[in-house]
C-alpha positions in Angstrom: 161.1 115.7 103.8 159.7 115.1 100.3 158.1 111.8 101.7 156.9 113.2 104.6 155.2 116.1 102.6 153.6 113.9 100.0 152.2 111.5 102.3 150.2 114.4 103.8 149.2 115.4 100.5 147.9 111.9 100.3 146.4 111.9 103.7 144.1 115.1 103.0 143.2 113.1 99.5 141.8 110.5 101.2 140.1 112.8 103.9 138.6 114.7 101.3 137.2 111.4 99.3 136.1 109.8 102.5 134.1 113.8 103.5 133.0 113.5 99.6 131.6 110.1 100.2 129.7 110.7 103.7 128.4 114.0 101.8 126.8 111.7 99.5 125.9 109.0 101.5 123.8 111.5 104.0 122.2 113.4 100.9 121.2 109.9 100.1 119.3 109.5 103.3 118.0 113.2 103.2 116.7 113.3 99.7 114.1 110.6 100.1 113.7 111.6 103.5 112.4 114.9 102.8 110.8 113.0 99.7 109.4 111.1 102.3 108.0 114.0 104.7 106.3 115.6 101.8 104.5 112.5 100.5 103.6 111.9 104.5 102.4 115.6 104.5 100.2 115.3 100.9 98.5 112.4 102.2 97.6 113.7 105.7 96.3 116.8 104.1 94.3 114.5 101.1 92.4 112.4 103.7 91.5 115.5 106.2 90.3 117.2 103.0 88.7 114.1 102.3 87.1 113.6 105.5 85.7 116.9 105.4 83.8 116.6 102.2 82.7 113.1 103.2 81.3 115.1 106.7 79.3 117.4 104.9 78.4 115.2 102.2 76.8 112.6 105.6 74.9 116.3 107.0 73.4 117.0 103.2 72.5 113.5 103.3 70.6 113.5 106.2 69.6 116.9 105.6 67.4 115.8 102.6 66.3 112.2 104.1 65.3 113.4 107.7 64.1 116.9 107.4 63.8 118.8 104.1 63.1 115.6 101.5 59.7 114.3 103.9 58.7 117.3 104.5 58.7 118.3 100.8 57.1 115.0 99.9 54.4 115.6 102.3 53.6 119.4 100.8 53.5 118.0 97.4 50.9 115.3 98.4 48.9 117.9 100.4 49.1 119.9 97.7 47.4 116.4 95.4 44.5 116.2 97.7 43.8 119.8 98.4 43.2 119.9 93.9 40.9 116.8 94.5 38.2 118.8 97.3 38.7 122.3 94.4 37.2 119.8 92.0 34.2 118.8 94.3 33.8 122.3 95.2 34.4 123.8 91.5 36.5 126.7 92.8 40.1 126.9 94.3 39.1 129.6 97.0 36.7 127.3 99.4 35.7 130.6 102.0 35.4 133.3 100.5 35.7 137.1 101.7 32.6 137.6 104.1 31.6 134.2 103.8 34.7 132.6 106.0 32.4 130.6 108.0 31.5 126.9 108.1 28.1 127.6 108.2 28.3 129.5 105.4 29.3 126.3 102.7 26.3 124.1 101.5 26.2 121.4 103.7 27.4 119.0 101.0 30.2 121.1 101.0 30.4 121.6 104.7 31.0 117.5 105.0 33.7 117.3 102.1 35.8 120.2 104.4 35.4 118.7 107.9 36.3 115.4 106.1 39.4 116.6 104.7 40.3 118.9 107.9 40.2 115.7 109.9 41.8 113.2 107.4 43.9 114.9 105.9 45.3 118.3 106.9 45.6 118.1 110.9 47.8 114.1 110.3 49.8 115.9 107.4 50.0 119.1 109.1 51.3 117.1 112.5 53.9 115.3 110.7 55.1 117.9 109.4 55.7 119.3 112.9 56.7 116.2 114.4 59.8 116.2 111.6 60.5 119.8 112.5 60.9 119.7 115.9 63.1 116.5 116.2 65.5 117.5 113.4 66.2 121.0 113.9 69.6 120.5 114.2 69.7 120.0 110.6 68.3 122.7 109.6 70.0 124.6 106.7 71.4 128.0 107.3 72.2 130.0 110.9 68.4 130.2 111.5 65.1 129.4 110.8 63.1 131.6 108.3 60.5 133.6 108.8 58.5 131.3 107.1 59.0 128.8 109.7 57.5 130.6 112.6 54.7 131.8 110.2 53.8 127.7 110.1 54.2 126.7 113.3 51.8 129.7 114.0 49.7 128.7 111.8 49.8 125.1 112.4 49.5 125.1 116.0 46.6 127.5 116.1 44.7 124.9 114.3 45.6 122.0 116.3 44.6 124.3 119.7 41.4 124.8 118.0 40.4 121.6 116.8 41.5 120.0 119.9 39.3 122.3 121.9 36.3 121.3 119.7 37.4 117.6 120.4 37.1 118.2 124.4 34.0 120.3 123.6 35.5 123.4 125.1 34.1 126.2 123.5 35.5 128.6 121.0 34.8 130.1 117.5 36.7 126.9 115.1 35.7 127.1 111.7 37.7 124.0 110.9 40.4 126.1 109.9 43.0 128.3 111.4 42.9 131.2 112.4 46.1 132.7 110.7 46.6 132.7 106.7 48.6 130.0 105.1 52.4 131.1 104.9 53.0 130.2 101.1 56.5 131.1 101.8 57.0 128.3 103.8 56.7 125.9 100.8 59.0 127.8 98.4 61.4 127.4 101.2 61.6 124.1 101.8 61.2 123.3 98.3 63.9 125.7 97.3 66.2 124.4 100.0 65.6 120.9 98.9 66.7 121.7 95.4 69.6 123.7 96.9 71.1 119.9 98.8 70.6 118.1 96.1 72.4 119.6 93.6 75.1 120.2 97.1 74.9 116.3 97.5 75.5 115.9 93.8 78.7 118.1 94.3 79.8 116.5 97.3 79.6 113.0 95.7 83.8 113.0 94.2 86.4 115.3 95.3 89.5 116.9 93.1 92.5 116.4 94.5 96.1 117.3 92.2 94.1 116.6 89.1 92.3 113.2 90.4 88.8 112.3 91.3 87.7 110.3 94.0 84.9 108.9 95.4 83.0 110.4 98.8 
């Protein structure tokens, strides 16, 4: 009976070393499995964070090199050659209040403006538009400004003007529009264009857990 009872004793022994030793043996498997899961899980969430920032980074990019960037280069060089006819004429204001006629300029001064109206403003003025209206879905923002529709406006008044004086149809053109120049228009795409760049500077690394990388 002793026998009997101590080889039971024994039996549960063993039972409970063998339970003791499968315990470990899955823990063994669970541990780096869960390790495992949660590296899997860091690195799915590390590239969708990092494909994200490299998404916007690719719309600031073209942003600046398709719409804002030529557009801004194009002001600043309209901006040169409109200094260079104020130093032919001697004065920054060309018509004056009551005198916003063509016929009203010398004639010297009459040729220097329909010069630079031709060469220079309508081409600069029409590239501009041309870049407008084929990258409008990269505008920044919900909606165009104000601004905008103040330069279109302004912009294709002119170019209805001059082209009616081109098909001799007449009209009252003073090779010039008819609508004010929206200064606005150039602190905002100046502005903006300052605004993405220091955006695409941003956008160039990402933090991630203490690291930088490269977008």
């Amino acid at each position: 009976m002793q026998e009997l009872y101590s080889f039971t004793l024994m039996d549960v022994f063993q039972v409970i070393i063998g339970a003791v030793g499968l315990l470990f043996i899955i823990l063994g498997w669970i541990i780096p499995y869960k390790q495992n899961i949660k590296e899997q899980t860091r690195q799915r969430k590390f590239e969708e964070q990092l494909e994200i920032k490299r998404w916007k980074k690719a719309h600031v990019d073209d942003q600046i090199r398709l719409l804002y960037g030529p557009i801004s280069q194009l002001l600043g060089e309209q901006n040169v050659i409109r200094h260079f006819v104020s130093l032919q004429f001697g004065r920054d204001i060309i018509f004056n209040e009551g005198k916003d006629k063509l016929s009203d300029l010398e004639e010297k001064e009459q040729r220097i403006w329909v010069h630079y109206v031709i060469t220079y403003v309508l081409p600069y003025q029409q590239k501009i538009l041309s870049i407008l209206r084929n990258n409008q879905h990269l505008m920044e923002g919900d909606e165009w400004p104000d601004c905008y529709k103040a330069y279109m406006e302004y912009t294709l008044a002119w170019e209805y003007l001059q082209n009616q004086k081109d098909n001799e149809v007449p009209n009252y053109y003073e090779y010039k529009s008819i609508f004010n120049y929206p200064v606005e228009f150039n602190y905002y795409i100046s502005s903006t264009t300052s605004k993405l760049l220091e955006m695409q500077k941003e956008l160039e690394t990402i933090e991630i857990d203490g690291s930088l990388y490269s977008c």
